[in-house]
VOGU-3710 file (C-alpha; in Angstrom, 3 decimals, decimal comma):
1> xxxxxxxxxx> 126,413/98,214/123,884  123,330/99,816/125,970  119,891/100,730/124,291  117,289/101,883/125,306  113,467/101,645/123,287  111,529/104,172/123,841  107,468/103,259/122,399  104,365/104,222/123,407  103,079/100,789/123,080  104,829/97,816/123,972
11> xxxxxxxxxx> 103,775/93,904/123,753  101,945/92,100/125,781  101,592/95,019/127,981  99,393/97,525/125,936  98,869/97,526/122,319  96,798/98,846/118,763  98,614/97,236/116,898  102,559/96,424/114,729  104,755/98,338/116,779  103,706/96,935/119,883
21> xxxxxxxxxx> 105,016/93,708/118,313  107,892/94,788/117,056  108,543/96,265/120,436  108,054/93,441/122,158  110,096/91,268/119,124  113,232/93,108/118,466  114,372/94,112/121,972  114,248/90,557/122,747  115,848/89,540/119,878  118,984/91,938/120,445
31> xxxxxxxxxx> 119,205/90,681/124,364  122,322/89,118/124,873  125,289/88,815/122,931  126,748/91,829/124,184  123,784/94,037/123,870  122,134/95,337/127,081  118,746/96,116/126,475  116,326/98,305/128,306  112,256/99,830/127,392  110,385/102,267/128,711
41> xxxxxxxxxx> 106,657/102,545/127,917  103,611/104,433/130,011  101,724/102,567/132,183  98,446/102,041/130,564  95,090/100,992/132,198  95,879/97,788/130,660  98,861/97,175/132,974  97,468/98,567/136,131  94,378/96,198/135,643  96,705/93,055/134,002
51> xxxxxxxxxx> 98,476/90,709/136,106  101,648/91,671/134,856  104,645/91,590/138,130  104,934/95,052/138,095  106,424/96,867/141,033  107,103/99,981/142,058  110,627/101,148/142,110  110,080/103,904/144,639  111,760/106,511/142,405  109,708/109,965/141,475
61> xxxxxxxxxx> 110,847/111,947/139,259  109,571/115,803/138,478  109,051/116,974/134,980  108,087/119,843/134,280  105,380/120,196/131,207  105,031/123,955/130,665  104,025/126,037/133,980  103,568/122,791/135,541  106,135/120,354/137,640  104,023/116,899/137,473
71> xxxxxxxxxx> 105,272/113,769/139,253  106,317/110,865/137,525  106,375/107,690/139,003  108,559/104,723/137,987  107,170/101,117/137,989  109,116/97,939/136,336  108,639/94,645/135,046  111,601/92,352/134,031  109,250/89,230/133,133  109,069/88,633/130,429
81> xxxxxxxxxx> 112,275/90,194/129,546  114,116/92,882/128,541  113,543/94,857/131,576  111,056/97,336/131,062  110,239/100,904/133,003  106,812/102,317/133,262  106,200/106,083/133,559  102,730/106,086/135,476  100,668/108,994/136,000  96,981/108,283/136,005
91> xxxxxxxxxx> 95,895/111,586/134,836  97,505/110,981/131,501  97,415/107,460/130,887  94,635/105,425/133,469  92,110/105,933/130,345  90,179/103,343/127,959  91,977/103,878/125,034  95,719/104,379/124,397  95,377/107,247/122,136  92,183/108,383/121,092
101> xxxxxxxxxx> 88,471/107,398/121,348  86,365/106,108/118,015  85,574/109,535/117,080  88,344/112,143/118,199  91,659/111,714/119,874  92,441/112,705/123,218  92,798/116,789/122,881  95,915/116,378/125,396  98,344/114,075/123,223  100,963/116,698/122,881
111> xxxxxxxxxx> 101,132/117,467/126,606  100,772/113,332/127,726  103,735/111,952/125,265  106,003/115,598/126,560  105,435/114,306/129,700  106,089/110,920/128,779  109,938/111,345/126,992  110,840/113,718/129,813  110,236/110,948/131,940  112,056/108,735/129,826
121> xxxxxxxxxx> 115,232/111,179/129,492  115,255/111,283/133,522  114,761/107,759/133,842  117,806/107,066/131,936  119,875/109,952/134,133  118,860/108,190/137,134  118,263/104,787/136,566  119,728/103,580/133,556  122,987/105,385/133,320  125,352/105,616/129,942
131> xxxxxxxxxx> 123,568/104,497/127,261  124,808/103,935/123,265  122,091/104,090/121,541  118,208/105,551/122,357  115,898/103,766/119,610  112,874/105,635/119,490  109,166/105,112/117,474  106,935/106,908/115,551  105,507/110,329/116,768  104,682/109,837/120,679
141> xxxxxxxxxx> 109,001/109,746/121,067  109,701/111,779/118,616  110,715/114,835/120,088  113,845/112,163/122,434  116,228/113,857/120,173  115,265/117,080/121,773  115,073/115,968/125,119  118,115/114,543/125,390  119,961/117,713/124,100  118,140/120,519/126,012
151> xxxxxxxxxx> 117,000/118,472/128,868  113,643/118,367/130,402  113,612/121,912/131,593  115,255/122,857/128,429  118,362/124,595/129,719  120,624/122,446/128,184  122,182/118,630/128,425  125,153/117,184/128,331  124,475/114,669/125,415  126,469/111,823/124,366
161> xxxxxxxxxx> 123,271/109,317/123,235  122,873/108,708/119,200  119,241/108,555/118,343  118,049/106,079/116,310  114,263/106,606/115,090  112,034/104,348/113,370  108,833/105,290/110,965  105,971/102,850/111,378  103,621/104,848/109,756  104,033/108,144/108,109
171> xxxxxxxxxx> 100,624/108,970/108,176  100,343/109,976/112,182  103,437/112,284/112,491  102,142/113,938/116,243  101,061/117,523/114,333  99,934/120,102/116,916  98,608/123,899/116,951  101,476/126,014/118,029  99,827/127,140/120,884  101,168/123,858/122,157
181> xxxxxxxxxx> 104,957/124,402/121,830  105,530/125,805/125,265  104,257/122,476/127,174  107,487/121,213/125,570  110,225/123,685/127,937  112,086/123,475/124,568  113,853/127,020/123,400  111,980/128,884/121,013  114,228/128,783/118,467  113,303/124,955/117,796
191> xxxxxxxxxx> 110,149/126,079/116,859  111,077/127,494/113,079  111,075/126,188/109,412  114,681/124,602/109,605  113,223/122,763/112,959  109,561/121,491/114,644  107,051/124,194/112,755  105,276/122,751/109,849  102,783/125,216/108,927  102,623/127,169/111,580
201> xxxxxxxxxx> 101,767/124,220/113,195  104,491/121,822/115,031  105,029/118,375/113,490  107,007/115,864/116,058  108,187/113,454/113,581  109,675/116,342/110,716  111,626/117,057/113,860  112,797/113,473/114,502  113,486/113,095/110,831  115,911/116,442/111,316
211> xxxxxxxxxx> 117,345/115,708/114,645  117,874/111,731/114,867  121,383/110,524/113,991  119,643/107,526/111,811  116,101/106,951/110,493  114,723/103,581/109,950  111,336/102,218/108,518  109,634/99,279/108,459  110,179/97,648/104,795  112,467/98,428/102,201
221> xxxxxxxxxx> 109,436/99,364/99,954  108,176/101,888/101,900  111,451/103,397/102,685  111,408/103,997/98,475  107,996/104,773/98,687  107,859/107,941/101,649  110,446/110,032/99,260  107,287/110,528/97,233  104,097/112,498/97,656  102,074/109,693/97,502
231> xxxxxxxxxx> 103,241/108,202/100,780  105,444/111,331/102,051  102,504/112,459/103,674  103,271/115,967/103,087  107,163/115,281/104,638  108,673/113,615/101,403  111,039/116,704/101,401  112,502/116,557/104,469  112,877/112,908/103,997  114,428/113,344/100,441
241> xxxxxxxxxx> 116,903/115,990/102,190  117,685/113,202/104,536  117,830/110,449/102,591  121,329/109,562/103,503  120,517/108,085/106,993  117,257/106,406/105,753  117,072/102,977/105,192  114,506/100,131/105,010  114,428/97,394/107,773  111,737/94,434/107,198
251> xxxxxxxxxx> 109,976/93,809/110,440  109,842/90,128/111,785  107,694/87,512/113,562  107,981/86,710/116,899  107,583/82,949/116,545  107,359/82,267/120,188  103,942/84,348/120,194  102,952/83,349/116,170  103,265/79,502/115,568  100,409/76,660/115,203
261> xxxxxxxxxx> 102,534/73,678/116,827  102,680/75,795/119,775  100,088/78,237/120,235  97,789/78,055/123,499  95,468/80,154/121,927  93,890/78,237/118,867  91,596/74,976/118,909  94,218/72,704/117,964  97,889/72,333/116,665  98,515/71,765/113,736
271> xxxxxxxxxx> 102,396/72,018/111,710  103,615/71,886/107,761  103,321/67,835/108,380  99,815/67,360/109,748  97,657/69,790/108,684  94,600/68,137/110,538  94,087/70,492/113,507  93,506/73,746/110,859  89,544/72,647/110,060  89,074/72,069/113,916
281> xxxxxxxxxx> 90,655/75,712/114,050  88,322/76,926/111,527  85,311/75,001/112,585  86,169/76,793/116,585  86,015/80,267/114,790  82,870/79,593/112,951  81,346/78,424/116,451  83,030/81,571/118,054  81,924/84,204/115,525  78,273/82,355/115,297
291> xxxxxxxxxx> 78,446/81,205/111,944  78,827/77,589/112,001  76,358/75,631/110,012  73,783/73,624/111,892  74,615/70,594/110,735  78,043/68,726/108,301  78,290/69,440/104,869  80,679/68,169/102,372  80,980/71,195/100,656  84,584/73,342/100,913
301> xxxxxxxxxx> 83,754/76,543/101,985  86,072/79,048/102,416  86,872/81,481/105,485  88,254/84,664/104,550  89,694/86,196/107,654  90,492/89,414/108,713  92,236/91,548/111,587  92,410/94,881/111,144  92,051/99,040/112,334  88,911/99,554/110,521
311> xxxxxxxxxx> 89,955/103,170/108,683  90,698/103,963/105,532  94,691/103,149/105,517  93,353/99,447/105,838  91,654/99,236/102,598  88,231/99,609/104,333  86,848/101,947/101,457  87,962/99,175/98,890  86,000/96,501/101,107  83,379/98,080/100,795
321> xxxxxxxxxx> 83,087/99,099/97,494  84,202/94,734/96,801  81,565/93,323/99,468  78,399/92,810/97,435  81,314/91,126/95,115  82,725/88,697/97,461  79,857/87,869/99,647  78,450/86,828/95,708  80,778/83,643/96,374  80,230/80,980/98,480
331> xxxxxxxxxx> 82,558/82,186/101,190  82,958/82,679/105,083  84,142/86,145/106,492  85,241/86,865/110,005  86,652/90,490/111,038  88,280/91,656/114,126  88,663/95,601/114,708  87,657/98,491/115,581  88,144/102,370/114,023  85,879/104,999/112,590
341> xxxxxxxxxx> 82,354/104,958/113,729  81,024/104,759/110,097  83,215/101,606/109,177  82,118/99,855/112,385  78,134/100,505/111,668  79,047/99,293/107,982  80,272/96,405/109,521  77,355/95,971/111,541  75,135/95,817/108,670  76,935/93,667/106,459
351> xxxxxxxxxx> 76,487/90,720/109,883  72,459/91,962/109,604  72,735/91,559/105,046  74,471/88,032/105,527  73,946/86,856/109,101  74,415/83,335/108,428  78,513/83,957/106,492  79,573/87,183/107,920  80,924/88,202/111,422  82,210/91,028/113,098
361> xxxxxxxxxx> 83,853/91,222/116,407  84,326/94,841/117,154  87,361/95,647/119,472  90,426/94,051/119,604  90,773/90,412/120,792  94,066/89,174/121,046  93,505/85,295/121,505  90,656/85,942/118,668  93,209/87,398/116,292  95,350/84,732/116,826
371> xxxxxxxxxx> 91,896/82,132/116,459  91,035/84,270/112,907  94,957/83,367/111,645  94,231/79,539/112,042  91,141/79,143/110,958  90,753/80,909/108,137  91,743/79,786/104,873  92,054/83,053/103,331  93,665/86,386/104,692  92,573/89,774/103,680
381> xxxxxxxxxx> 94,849/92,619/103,547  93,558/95,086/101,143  95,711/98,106/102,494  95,813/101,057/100,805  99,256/101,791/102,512  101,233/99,510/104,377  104,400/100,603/105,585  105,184/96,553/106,516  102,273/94,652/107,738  102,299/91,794/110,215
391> xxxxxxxxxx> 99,649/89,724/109,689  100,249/88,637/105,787  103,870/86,904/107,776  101,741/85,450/110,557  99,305/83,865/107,368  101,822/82,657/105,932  103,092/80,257/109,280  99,280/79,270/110,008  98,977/78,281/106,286  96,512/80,986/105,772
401> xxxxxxxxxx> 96,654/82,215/102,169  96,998/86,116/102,192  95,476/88,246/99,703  97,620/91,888/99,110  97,592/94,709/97,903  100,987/95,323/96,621  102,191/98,293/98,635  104,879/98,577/101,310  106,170/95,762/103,162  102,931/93,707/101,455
411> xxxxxxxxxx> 104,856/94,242/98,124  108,262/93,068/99,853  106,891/89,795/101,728  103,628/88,518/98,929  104,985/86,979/96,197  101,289/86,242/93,333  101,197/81,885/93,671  101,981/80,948/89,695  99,567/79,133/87,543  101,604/75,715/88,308
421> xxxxxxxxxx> 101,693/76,568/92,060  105,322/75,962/92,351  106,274/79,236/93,608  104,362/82,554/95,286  102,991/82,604/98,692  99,695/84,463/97,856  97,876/86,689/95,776  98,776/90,258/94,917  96,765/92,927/93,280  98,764/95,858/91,818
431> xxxxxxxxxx> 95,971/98,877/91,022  93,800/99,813/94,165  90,991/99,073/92,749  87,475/97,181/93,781  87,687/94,576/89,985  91,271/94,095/90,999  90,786/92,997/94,538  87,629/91,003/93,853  89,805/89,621/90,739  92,528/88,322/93,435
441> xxxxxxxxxx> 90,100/86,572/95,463  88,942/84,442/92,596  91,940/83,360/91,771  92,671/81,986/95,159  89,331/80,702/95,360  89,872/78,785/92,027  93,096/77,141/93,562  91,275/76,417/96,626  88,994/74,667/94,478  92,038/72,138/93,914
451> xxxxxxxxxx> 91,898/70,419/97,699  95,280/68,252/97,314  97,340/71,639/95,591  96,405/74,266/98,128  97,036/71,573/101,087  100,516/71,306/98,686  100,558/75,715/98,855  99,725/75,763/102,546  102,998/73,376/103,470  105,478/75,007/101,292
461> xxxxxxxxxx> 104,343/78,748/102,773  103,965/77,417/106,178  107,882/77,135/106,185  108,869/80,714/104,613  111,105/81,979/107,626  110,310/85,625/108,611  111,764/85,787/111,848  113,365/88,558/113,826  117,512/87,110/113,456  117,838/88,960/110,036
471> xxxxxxxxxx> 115,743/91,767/110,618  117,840/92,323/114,263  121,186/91,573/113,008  120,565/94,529/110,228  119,611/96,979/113,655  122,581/95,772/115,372  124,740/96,916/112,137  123,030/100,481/112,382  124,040/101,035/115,486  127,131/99,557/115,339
481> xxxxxxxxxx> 127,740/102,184/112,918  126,658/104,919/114,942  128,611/104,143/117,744  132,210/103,702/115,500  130,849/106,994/114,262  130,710/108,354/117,935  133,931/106,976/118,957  135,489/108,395/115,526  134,874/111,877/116,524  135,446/112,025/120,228
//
């Protein structure tokens, strides 16, 4: 069995965020045993200024993106592995930002990511050859289906590939003025109700929900939840029509990148059994972010941490309606992000209100994330959506408390700690709401209060097992599937 990702993002290469973890997670997970796995990603500034062993494979393809025939240049990289192509063409991607800057995004998406899954159609014609299954992600590769049926100039393909596409997020479906559709090559007829247009606009991911053989998301919860206006985003219908090749996959940890004993990046290890290199984590981040006190106190404070976009989706609005709340309580809070402009100055001055317990880096930080997850003793995750969330599993193996709202793959993963602290792994609050968030926090802080039972908390969680076997042996099934499916009707 050949696949082949397809993702804009891609980890460690280039990422914003989940699914450049689960790209770099689950096609390493589903190496081997039988499975041939291949990526292709474009080649970011990130990669042209990392020290990743690219090289240059010499092969140029032409794809043609409207009126124009642009080169494409293939790179690759098969360290660390599954091999992985690059589509470089500075033009599109040698820019700061993967996507958009803090206020707008890039007003040339539509034409960059066309450009990108031609590439990746040819790439496979002339590089790859036959391949089973093309797994693609979220609204930059939405339009593979496409692709790989009319062909880059549109004229037609001879396809044999099933498409398997996976939701991350719902809420950034790659929707585009119509004036647009002709960069694409594609016949005109795929631009109509029962295809791409979406009021008279064109929406990339309706058309990967109507054109891909299966469609996956990221939790089981938000797999129910999308068939509903709430979290449909305006697509709940289409999804509801195709309900029958929907289903719910958890996302996993990559526990060679997200585990104290071992990780390179943090101040000490620590494990389940000796907890003792967690407060020289913490006490590192407090130094880091600025905050540590000048001199040793006996007191148990608290550090709440969190890494996170810094928009709405994220719970920001809540946050801020909660701070004056939860910096009322002898705590520590660290943040990591970066999003809208008006949530980063809010940021700002909450470090000027409470310079001494609260820090903000703004950006992203990947050794810092991964500094915030051990020393804190609290995680927030206060989304207002969360199709499955990443961070509340990486808590839970640094012994890091998380605090949820219960929504998505938060609701599938956080289970509220019970008054005897037998069972639970956190703290869940069920209305979105400031009283019920602030409400969740004491609570944990109340158990925190109880040194010898949250030590007793952080062990048990520490060994909850979230990692990518059961999430990629439920993939392999789906395309298993597929495949019988293919060979049923040849």
């Amino acid at each position: 069995m050949r696949i082949v990702f397809v993702s804009s993002e891609i980890k460690p290469y280039a990422s914003t965020g989940g699914l450049a973890d689960v790209m770099g997670a689950l096609p390493a997970a589903l190496s081997g045993q039988g499975t041939e796995v291949v990526r292709i990603m474009p080649m970011y500034r990130p990669i042209l200024e990392g020290r990743f062993p690219v090289t240059d494979t010499q092969f140029r393809l032409p794809v043609p993106v409207g009126l124009r025939t642009l080169e494409a240049e293939v790179w690759q990289c098969d360290e660390p592995g599954p091999r992985t192509y690059f589509v470089r063409k500075d033009e599109f991607f040698d820019r700061r930002e993967l996507y958009s800057l803090p206020e707008r995004d890039y007003d040339d998406n539509f034409e960059r990511f066309i450009f990108f899954q031609k590439a990746a159609v040819g790439i496979m014609d002339n590089l790859i050859g036959n391949v089973d299954i093309v797994h693609a992600n979220d609204w930059q590769t939405a339009l593979l289906p496409y692709f790989l049926q009319y062909g880059v100039q549109g004229m037609g393909r001879q396809k044999t590939e099933r498409v398997v596409f996976t939701i991350h997020n719902m809420a950034y479906q790659g929707i585009f003025p119509d004036r647009d559709f002709p960069y694409s090559n594609l016949p005109y007829a795929c631009f109509s109700l029962e295809e791409l247009e979406y009021y008279g606009n064109i929406n990339c991911m309706k058309g990967a929900i109507l054109r891909s053989d299966r469609v996956t998301t990221v939790s089981e919860r938000y797999a129910e939840e999308i068939l509903h206006p709430d979290f449909g985003c305006g697509l709940e219908g289409v999804l509801q029509d195709n309900q029958f090749k929907l289903k719910g996959i958890l996302n996993g940890v990559d526990y060679r990148d997200w585990d104290p004993r071992q990780d390179i990046q943090i101040a000490a290890p620590y494990s389940a059994d000796n907890l003792a290199g967690k407060a020289q984590c913490k006490n590192a981040v407090l130094q880091t972010m600025g905050l540590l006190p000048p001199k040793p106190s006996n007191r148990r404070i608290p550090l709440i941490g969190m890494v996170s976009r810094l928009v709405d989706q994220k719970g920001m609005d809540l946050l801020a309606e909660a701070m004056d709340a939860i910096m009322s309580e002898d705590v520590y809070f660290v943040m990591l992000g970066s999003g809208q402009e008006a949530y980063q100055d809010l940021c700002r001055t909450w470090a000027k209100r409470w310079p001494k317990r609260f820090a903000i880096h703004i950006g992203y930080h990947n050794g810092l994330a991964h500094q915030i997850e051990a020393g804190a003793d609290i995680y927030m995750m206060p989304s207002k959506f969360e199709p499955c969330g990443l961070n509340q599993m990486y808590s839970l193996r640094y012994g890091t408390v998380p605090i949820v709202h219960a929504t998505g793959g938060l609701d599938d993963t956080i289970e509220t700690i019970d008054s005897a602290q037998q069972s639970g792994n956190g703290y869940k609050f069920i209305r979105y709401e400031a009283t019920e968030l602030v409400a969740a926090l004491k609570a944990a802080l109340l158990h925190y209060q109880d040194h010898e039972g949250w030590e007793r908390t952080q062990r048990r969680i520490m060994k909850e097992d979230f990692s990518w076997q059961r999430s990629a042996a439920l993939y392999r099934s789906v395309y298993e599937e597929l495949i019988t499916e293919s060979a049923g009707t040849s």
